[in-house]
C-alpha positions as CSV (number, residue, x, y, z in Angstrom):
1,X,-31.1,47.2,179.7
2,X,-28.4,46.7,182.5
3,X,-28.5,48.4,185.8
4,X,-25.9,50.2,185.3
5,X,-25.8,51.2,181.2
6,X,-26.1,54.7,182.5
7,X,-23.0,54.7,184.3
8,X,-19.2,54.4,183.7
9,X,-18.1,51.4,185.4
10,X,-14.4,51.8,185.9
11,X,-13.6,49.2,188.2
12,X,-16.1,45.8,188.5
13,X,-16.9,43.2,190.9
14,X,-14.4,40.8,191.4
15,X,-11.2,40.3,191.2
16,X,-8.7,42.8,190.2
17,X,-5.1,44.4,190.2
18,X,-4.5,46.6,193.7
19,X,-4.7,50.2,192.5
20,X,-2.3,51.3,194.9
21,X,-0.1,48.2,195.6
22,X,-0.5,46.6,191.9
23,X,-1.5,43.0,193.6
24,X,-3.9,41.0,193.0
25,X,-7.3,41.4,195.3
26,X,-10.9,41.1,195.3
27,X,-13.2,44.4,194.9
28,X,-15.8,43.6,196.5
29,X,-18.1,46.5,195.0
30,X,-18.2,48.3,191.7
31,X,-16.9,51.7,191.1
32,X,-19.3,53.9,189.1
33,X,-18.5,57.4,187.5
34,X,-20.6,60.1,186.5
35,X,-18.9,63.1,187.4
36,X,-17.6,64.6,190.4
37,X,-20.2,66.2,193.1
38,X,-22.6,64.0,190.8
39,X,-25.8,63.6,192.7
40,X,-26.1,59.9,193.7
41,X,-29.5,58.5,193.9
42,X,-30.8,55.1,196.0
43,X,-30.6,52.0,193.8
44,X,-33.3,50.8,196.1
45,X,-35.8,52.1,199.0
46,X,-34.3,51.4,202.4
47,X,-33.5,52.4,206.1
48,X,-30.3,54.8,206.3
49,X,-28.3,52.5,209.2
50,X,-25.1,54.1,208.6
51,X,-23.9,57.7,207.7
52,X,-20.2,59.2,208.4
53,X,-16.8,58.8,207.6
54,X,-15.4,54.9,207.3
55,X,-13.0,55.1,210.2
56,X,-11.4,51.7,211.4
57,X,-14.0,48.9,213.0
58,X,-16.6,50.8,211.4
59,X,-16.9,47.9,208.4
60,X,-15.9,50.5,205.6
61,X,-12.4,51.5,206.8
62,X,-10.8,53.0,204.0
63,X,-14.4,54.1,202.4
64,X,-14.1,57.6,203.4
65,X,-18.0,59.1,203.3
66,X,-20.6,56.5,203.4
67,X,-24.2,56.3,203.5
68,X,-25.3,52.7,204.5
69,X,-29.3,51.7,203.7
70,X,-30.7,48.3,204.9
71,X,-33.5,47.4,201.6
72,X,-36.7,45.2,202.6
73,X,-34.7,42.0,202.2
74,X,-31.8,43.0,204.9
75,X,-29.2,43.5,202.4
76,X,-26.9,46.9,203.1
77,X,-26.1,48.9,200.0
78,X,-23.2,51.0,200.8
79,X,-22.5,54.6,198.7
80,X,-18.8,55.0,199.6
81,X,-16.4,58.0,198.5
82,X,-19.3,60.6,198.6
83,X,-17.6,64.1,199.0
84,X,-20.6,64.7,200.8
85,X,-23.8,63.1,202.3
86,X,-27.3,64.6,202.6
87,X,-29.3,62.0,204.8
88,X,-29.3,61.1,208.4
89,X,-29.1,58.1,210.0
90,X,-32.4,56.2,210.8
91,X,-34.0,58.1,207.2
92,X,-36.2,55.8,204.9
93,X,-35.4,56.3,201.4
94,X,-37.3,56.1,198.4
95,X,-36.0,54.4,194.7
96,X,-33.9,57.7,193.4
97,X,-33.7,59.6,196.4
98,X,-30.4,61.1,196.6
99,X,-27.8,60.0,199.4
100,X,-25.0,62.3,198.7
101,X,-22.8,63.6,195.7
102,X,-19.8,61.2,193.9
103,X,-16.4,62.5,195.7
104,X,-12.8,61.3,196.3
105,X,-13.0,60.8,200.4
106,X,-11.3,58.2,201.8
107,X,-8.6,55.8,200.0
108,X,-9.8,56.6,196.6
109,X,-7.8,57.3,192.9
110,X,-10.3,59.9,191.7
111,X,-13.5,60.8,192.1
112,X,-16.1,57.8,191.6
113,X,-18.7,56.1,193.7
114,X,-17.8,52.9,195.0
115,X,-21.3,51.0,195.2
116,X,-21.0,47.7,197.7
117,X,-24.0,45.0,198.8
118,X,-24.2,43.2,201.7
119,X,-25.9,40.1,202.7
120,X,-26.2,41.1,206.4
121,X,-25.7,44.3,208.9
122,X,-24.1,42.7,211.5
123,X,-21.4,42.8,212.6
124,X,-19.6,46.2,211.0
125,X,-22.6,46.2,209.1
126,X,-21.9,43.2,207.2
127,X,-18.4,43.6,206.4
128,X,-17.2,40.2,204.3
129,X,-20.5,39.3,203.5
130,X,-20.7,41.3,200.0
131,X,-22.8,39.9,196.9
132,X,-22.4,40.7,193.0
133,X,-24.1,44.3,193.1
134,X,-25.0,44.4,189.5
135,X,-26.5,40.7,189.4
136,X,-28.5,41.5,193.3
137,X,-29.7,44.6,191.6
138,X,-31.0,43.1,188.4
139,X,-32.6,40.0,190.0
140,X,-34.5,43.0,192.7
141,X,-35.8,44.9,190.3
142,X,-36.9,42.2,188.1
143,X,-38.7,40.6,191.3
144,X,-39.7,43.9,191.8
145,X,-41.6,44.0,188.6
146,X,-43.6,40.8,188.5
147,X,-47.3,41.2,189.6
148,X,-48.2,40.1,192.7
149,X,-51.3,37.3,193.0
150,X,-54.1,39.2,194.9
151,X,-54.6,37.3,198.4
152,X,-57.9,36.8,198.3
153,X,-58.0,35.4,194.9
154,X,-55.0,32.8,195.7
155,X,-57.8,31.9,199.2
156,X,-60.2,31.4,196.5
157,X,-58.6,29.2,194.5
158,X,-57.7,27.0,197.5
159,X,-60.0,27.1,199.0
160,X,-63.1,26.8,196.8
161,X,-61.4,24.2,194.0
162,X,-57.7,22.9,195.2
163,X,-58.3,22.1,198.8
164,X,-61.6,19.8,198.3
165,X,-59.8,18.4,195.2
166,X,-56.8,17.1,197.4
167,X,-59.5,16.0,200.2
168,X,-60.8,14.1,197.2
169,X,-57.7,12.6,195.5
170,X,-56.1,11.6,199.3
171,X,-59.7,10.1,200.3
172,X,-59.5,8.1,197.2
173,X,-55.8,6.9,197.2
174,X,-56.7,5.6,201.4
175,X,-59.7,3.8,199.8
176,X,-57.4,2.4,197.0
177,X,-54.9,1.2,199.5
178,X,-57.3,-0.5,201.4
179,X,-58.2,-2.2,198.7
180,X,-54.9,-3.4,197.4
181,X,-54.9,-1.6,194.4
182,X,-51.7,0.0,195.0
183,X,-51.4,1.2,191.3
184,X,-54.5,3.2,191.4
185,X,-53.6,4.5,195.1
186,X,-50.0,5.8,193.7
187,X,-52.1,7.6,190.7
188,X,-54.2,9.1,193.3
189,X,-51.6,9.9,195.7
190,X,-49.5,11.8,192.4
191,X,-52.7,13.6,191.7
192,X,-52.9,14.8,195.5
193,X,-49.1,15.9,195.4
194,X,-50.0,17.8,192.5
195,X,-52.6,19.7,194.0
196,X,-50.3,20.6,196.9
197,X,-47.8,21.8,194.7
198,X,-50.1,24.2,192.9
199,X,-51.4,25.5,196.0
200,X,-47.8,26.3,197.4
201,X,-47.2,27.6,193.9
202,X,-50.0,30.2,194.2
203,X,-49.1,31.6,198.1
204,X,-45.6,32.2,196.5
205,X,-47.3,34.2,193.6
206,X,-49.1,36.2,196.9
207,X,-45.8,36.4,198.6
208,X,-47.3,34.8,201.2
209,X,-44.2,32.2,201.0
210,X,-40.6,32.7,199.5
């Protein structure tokens, strides 16, 4: 199912014809419809960083009502056109909590939500650094989604079996060098890079690395 199969999509990321001028430009969000005064909810849980009218410097000129969230990665989502707003700056937000209701502020055709991602909050909260909502939000919520290794089973797979296997497979490819036996030492030294990469692979599974 696609993030947003519940919603009209009237207008999508990327390049398009100027609504008002008829050029071509980029939109760099998606424009959603539900109806107007809908209730919009948070695509994801976040810190409210932003709430007011788009005026110019803001970063959302044009944008009319906006409620600006900052998500656990430091990407803004940006709810833009809202006829009106019901959070407050410096709020945490919840998955489905609602920000405000789908309106027609700002420079806007009809009523719609225009829904806008942002790689960074800084400066004017990120303006120019915008992402492909749909594909951010799909690949969020599918992270979102995988279980998460326990900690303290990933330190006991380390550290009971894969750590004294590499001290092991290392030891033996030094010996093997000393040796000469270069052909047994790069078997040995494959087996130990091996190891390592299975041990990296489990602290990612623990997000203990990305």
């Amino acid at each position: 199912m696609g993030v947003f199969d519940d919603w009209k999509v009237t207008s999508p990321y990327g390049y398009r014809s100027n609504p008002f001028t008829g050029t071509k430009v980029f939109h760099t969000g998606i424009d959603l419809v539900k109806y107007h005064k809908y209730p919009i909810p948070a695509f994801v849980g976040g810190v409210v960083l932003f709430v007011g009218a788009g005026g110019p410097g803001t970063g959302f000129g044009g944008y009319g009502n906006v409620v600006a969230l900052k998500d656990d990665r430091g990407y803004v989502h940006c709810y833009c056109h809202l006829d009106s707003v019901v959070v407050r700056k410096g709020q945490t937000l919840s998955k489905g909590d609602i920000v405000g209701n789908q309106g027609t502020t700002g420079r806007s055709t009809g009523s719609h939500l225009h829904f806008e991602v942002r790689a960074k909050d800084a400066p004017s909260y990120g303006y120019g650094s915008h992402v492909d909502p749909e594909e951010y939000l799909a690949a969020y919520q599918k992270e979102a989604e995988e279980p998460m290794l326990d900690a303290g089973v990933k330190d006991t797979i380390i550290d009971t079996w894969l750590s004294p296997a590499w001290k092991e497979a290392d030891a033996q490819r030094m010996e093997a060098e000393q040796a000469g036996d270069h052909e047994t030492a790069a078997a040995h030294k494959q087996q130990a890079d091996y190891i390592h990469w299975m041990a990296n692979e489990l602290r990612k599974a623990s997000g203990q690395v990305e």
